[in-house]
N, C-alpha and C positions, 0 to 999 in steps of 0.2 A: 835335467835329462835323466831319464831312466837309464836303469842296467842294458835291458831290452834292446831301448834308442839308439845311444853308444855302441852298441854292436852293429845297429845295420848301418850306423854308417861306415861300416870297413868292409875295403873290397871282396874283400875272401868270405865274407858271409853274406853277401849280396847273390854273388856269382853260385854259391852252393843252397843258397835259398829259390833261385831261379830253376837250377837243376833239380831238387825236390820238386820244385811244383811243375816241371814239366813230365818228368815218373810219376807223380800219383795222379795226374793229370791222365794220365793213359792208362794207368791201374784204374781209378773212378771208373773211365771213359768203358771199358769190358766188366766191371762187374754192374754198368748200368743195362750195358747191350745184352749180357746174359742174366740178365735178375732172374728171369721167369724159371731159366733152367738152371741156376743154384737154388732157387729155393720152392722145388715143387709141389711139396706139400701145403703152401700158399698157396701157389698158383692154382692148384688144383681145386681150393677151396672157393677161390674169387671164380674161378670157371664155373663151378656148380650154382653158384648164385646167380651169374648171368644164363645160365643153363636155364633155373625155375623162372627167372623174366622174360625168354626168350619170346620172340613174338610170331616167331615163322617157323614152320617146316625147317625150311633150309636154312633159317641161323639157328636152329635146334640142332640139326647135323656136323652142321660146321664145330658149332659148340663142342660136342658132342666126337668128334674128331681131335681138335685140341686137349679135351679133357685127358684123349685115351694116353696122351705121350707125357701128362706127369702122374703115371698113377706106378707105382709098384717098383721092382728092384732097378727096372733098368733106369728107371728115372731119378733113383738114389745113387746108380754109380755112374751116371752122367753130372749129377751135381759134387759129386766127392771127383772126379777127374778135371770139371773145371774148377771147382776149388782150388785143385793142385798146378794149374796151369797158370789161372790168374793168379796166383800166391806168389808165382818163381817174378812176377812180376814186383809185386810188392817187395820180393827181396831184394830186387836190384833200387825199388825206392828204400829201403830199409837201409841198403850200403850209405848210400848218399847221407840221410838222415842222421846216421852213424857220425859221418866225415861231417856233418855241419856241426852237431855237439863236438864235437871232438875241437874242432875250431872256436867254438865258441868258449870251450873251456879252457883249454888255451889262450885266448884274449882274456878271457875273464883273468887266469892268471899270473899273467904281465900286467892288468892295472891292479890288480890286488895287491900285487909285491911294492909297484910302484906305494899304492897308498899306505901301504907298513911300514916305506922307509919314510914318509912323510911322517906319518905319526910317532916312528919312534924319534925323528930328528927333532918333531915337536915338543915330545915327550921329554926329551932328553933337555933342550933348549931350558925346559922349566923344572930342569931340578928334578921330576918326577919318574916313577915308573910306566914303560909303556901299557895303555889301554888302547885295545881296539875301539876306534869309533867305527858313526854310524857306515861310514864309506866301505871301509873296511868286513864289518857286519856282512853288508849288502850284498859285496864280491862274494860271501862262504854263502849266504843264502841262495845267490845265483847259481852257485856250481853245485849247491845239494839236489837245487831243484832241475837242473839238468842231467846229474846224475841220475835222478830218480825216473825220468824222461827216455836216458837211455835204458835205466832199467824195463820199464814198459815196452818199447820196441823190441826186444829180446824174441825170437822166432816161437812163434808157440808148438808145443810138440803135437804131430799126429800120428797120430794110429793108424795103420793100412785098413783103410773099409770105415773109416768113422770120420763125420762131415766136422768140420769148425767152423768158426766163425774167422768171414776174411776180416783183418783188419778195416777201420773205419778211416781212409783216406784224410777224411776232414777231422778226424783227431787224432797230429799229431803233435810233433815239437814245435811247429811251426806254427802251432795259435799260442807255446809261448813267448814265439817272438810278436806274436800279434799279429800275423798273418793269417787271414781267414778264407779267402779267395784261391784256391788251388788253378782254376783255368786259368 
């Protein structure tokens, strides 16, 4: 059984693994609904191409209408405002995400300890000095690599009037548990 494995079977990180994915579940769910208007310099460009295909008069206008609302400033501080709106979202899945590392690394170490005193009773048992085995190993490798997990969810700074990039839903600590399905 994996490091991973062993953890979902405990309740507390079933229950906080359910609560992530029902928050980035609804963070995904608004920055699918708003794509066009987070990112209009796209959009604007996929409009002009369906624009030179157009085949009528009136989907030339139509066109031609949609194009005018991603072109210029207002269309940069409607994408920097939903930004900032879907973001507060993502912080409330960032909390969660927090409190799931935070748990996991906690379990990770109660059996870590547990396996320290196995091996040094082992260790001891045979006359020798304690070494950390492979189990042992595993636990510090697991909780680096979740340290390192919660290092990357860390809020990224913005600047007043300059767009970022929203966090990517589907990556996050959660495909280290090997959860890949957010809905």
């Amino acid at each position: 059984m994996t490091t991973q494995q062993r953890l979902l079977t405990e309740k507390s990180i079933q229950t906080l693994i359910a609560k992530c994915k029902e928050a980035l579940a609804i963070y995904e769910a608004k920055t699918l609904i708003y794509e066009e208007q987070l990112h209009p310099e796209q959009t604007a460009e996929r409009l002009r191409r369906e624009l030179t295909a157009a085949k009528s008069i009136e989907e030339t206008v139509e066109l031609q209408s949609k194009l005018a609302k991603f072109r210029g400033d207002d269309a940069h501080a409607v994408a920097i405002t939903l930004q900032r709106h879907i973001g507060k979202d993502f912080d409330g899945a960032r909390v969660l995400l927090l409190e799931l590392i935070s748990e996991a690394m906690r379990l990770l170490n109660t059996y870590r300890q547990a396996a320290l005193q196995s091996e040094r009773q082992f260790f001891a048992g045979q006359n020798l000095p304690h070494e950390p085995t492979a189990v042992s190993r595993q636990f510090n490798a697991a909780m680096r690599e979740l340290e390192h997990e919660k290092e990357s969810i860390a809020p990224a700074k913005q600047h007043p009037g300059m767009t970022y990039r929203l966090p990517d839903a589907r990556a996050t600590v959660l495909n280290w548990f090997g959860v890949q399905d957010i809905a």
